[in-house]
C-alpha positions as CSV (number, residue, x, y, z in Angstrom):
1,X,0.0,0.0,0.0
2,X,2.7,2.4,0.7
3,X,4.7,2.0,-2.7
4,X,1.6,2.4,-4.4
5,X,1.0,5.6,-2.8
6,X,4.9,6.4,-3.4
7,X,4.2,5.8,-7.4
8,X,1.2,7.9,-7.4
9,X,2.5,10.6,-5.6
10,X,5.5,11.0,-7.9
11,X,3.4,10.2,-10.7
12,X,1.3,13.4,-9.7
13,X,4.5,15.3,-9.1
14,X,5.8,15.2,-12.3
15,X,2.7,15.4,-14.3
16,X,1.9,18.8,-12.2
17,X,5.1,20.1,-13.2
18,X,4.2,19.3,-17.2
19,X,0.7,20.4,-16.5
20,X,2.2,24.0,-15.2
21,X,4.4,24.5,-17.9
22,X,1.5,24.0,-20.7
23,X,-0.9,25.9,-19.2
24,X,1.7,28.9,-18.9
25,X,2.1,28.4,-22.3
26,X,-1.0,28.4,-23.3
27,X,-2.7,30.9,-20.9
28,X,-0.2,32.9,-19.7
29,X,1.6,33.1,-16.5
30,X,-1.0,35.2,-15.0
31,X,-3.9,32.8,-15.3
32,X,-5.7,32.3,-12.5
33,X,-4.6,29.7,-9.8
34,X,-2.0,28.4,-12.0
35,X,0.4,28.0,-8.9
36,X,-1.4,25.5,-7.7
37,X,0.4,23.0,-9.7
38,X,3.7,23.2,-8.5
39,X,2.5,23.7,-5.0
40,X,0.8,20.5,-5.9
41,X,4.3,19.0,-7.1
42,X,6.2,20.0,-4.3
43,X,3.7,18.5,-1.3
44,X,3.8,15.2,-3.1
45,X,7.4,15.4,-3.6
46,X,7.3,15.9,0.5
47,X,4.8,13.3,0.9
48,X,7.0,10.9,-1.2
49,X,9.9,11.4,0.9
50,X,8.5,11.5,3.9
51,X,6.6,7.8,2.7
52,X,10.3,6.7,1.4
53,X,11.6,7.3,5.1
54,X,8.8,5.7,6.6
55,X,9.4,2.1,4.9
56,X,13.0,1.7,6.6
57,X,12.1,3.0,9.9
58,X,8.6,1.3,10.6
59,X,10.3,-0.2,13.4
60,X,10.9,2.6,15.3
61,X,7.0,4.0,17.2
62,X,6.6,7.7,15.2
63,X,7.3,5.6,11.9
64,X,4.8,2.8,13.0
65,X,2.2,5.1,12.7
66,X,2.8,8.2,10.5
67,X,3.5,6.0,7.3
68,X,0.0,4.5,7.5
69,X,-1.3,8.1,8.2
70,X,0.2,9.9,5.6
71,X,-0.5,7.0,3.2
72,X,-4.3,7.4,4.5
73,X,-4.9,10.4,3.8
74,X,-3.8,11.0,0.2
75,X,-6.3,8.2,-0.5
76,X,-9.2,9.9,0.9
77,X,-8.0,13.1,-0.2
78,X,-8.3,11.7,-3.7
79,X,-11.8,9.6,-2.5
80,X,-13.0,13.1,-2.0
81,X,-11.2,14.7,-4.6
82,X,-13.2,12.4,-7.2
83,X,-16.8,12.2,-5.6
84,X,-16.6,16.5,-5.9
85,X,-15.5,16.3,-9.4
86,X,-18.1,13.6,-10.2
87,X,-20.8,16.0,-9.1
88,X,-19.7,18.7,-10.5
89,X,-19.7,16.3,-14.0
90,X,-23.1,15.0,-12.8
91,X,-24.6,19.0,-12.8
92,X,-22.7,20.2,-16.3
93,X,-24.7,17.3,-18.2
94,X,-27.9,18.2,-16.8
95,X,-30.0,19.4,-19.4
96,X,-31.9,22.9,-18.6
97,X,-35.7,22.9,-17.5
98,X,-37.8,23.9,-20.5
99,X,-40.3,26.9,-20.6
100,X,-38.1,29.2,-18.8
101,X,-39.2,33.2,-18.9
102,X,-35.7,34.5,-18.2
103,X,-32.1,33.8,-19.4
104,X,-29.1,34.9,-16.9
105,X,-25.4,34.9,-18.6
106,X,-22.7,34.9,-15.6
107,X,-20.0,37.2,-16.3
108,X,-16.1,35.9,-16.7
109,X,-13.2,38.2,-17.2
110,X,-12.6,40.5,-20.6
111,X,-9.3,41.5,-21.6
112,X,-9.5,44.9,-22.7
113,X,-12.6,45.1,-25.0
114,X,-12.3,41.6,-25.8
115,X,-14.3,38.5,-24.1
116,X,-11.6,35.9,-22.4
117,X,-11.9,32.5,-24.1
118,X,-14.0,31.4,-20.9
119,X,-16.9,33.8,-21.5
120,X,-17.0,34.1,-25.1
121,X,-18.2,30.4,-25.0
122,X,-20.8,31.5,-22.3
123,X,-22.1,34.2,-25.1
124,X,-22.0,31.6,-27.3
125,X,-23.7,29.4,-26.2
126,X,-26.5,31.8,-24.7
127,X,-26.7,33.2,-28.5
128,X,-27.1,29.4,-29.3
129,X,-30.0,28.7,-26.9
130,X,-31.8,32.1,-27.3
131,X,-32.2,32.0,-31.2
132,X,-34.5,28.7,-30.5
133,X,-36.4,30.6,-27.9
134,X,-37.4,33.9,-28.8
135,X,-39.8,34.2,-25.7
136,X,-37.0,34.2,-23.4
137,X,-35.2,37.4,-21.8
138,X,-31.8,37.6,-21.0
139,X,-29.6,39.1,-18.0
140,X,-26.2,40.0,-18.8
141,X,-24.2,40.2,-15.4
142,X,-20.9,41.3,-14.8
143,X,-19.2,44.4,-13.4
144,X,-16.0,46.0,-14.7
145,X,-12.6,44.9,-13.3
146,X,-9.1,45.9,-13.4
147,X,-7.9,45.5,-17.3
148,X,-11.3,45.5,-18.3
149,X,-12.3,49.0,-20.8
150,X,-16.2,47.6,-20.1
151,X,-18.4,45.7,-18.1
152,X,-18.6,42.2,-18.7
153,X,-22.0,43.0,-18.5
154,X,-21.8,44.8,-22.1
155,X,-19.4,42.6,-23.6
156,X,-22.2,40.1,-23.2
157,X,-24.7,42.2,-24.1
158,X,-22.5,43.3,-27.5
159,X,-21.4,39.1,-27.9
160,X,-25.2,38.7,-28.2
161,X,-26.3,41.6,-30.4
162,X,-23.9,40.3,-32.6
163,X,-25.0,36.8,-32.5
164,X,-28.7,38.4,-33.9
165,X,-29.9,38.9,-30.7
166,X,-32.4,41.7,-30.7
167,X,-31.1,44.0,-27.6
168,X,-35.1,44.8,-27.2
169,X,-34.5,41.1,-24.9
170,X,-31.6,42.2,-23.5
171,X,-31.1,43.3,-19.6
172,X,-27.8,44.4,-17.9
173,X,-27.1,44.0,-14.5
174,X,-23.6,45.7,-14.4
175,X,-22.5,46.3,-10.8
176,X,-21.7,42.6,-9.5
177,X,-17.4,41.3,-8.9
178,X,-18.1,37.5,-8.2
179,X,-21.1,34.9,-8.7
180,X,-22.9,35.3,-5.6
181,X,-23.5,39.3,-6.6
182,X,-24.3,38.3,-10.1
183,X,-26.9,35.9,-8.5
184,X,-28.0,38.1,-6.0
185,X,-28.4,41.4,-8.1
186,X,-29.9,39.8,-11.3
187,X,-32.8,38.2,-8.8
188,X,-34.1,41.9,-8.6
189,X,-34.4,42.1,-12.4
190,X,-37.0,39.1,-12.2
191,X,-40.8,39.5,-11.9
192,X,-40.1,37.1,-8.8
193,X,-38.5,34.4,-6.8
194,X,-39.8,31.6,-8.4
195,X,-39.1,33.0,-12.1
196,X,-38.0,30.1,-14.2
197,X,-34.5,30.9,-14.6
198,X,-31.7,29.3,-17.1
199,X,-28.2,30.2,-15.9
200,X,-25.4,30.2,-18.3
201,X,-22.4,29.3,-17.4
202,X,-19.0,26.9,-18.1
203,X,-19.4,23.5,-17.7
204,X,-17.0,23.3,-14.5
205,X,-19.0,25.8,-12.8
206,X,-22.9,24.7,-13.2
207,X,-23.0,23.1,-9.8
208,X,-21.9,25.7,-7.8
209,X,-23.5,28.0,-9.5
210,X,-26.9,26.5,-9.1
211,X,-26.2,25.8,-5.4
212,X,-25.6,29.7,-5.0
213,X,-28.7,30.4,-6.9
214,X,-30.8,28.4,-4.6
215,X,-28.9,29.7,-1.6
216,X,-29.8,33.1,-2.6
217,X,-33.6,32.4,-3.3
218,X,-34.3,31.4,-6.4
219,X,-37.1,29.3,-6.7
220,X,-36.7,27.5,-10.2
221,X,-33.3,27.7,-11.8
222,X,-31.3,25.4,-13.9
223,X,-28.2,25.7,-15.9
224,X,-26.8,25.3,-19.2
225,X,-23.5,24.3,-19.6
226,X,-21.0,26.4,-21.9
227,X,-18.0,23.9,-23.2
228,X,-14.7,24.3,-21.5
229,X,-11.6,23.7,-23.6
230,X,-9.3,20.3,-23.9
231,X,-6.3,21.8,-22.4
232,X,-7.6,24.0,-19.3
233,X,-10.0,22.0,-18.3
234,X,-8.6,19.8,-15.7
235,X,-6.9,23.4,-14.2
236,X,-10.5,24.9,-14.2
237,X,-12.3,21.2,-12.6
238,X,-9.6,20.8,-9.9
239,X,-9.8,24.9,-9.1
240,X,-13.5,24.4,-8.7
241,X,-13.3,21.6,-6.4
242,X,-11.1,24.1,-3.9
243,X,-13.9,27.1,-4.6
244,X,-16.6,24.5,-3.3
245,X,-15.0,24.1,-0.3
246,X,-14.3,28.0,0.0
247,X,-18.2,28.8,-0.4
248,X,-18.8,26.5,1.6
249,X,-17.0,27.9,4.8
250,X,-18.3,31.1,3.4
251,X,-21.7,30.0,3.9
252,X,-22.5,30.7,0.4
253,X,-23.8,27.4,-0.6
């Protein structure tokens, strides 16, 4: 049990490492939470060690008994570790309730005047879902940020117009920083609590955003999935597992 917890932690290591350097590459070296992964390499490096020491001194009473923990808990860590990501799997594939009156799009960073990769495929898929159902209205929601010459609000808003949305279906919510204000303001633009409510968002980020929704009152929400892309998205599944927990303890779920 303890070499096999020695190969996976190295196994992890090194494949953290990789991971790190492609997703620099790819993203840039200021993408969010990247520096998880070499954290990530560097405790199972420690925990590989510390497992390598343990095997020739399990005679000795700390030994006896910290190789079994340590071992321990990187199984359950990765128990837990795949349950979360299960569920969060289980809620992107869920299809969205039909005969919804109202259409929110969650905001996601803009580089200059230019959607991010992540909320250009929100727009898109909004623009997607709202050309099949012209009797639904839609919420843009997004402040403006640092780096950021607009709202995300009215990058939206402009994504969809250009998609052939007519704007005449469009509202802005325009003041919110993170998905508990985007919830929580855009629930004043609707006739009421228990509006039927699609919320649009990537596919990593439909079960907490729906658990957020109902924490802040809505009644009758679902969500539609946006698709994530090859390369990020184990980065953007593992960093959701680790904003779960943080909503959590905020007591926003």
């Amino acid at each position: 049990m303890t070499k096999t917890t020695i190969y996976l932690l190295n196994a992890v290591c090194i494949l953290s490492l990789l991971y790190f350097i492609l997703i620099a590459a790819y993203s840039g070296i200021r993408t969010s939470f990247l520096w998880f992964w070499p954290f990530l390499s560097a405790c199972c490096a420690a925990a590989s060690l510390l497992l390598h020491m343990g095997i020739s001194r399990m005679d000795k009473a700390p030994w006896r008994f910290l190789t079994p923990a340590v071992s321990a808990c990187v199984w359950i860590s990765l128990l837990l570790l795949l349950a979360t990501e299960c569920s969060i799997l289980h809620s992107a594939a869920k299809e969205p309730e039909k005969e919804a009156e109202y259409m929110i799009v969650l905001g996601a960073q803009v580089r200059g005047d230019t959607p991010s990769l992540t909320l250009k495929s929100r727009i898109d898929a909004a623009a997607k879902y709202l050309m099949t159902h012209p009797e639904l209205k839609v919420i843009c929601s997004g402040g403006q940020g640092k780096g950021e010459n607009l709202s995300e609000a009215m990058a939206i808003k402009n994504g969809l117009i250009a998609s052939g949305i007519d704007p005449s279906r469009i509202l802005l919510e325009d003041q919110s920083t993170n998905t508990v204000e985007n919830l929580r303001f855009c629930l004043s633009l609707l006739p009421d609590a228990s509006t039927k409510t699609i919320i649009v968002t990537n596919d990593f980020h439909c079960m907490r955003a729906g658990l957020i929704a109902k924490k802040c009152g809505y009644a009758n929400s679902s969500t539609l999935s946006a698709g994530q892309f090859l390369l990020t998205t184990p980065h953007y599944f593992i960093r959701e597992f680790f904003a779960l927990v943080k909503d959590f303890l905020s007591g926003n779920l």
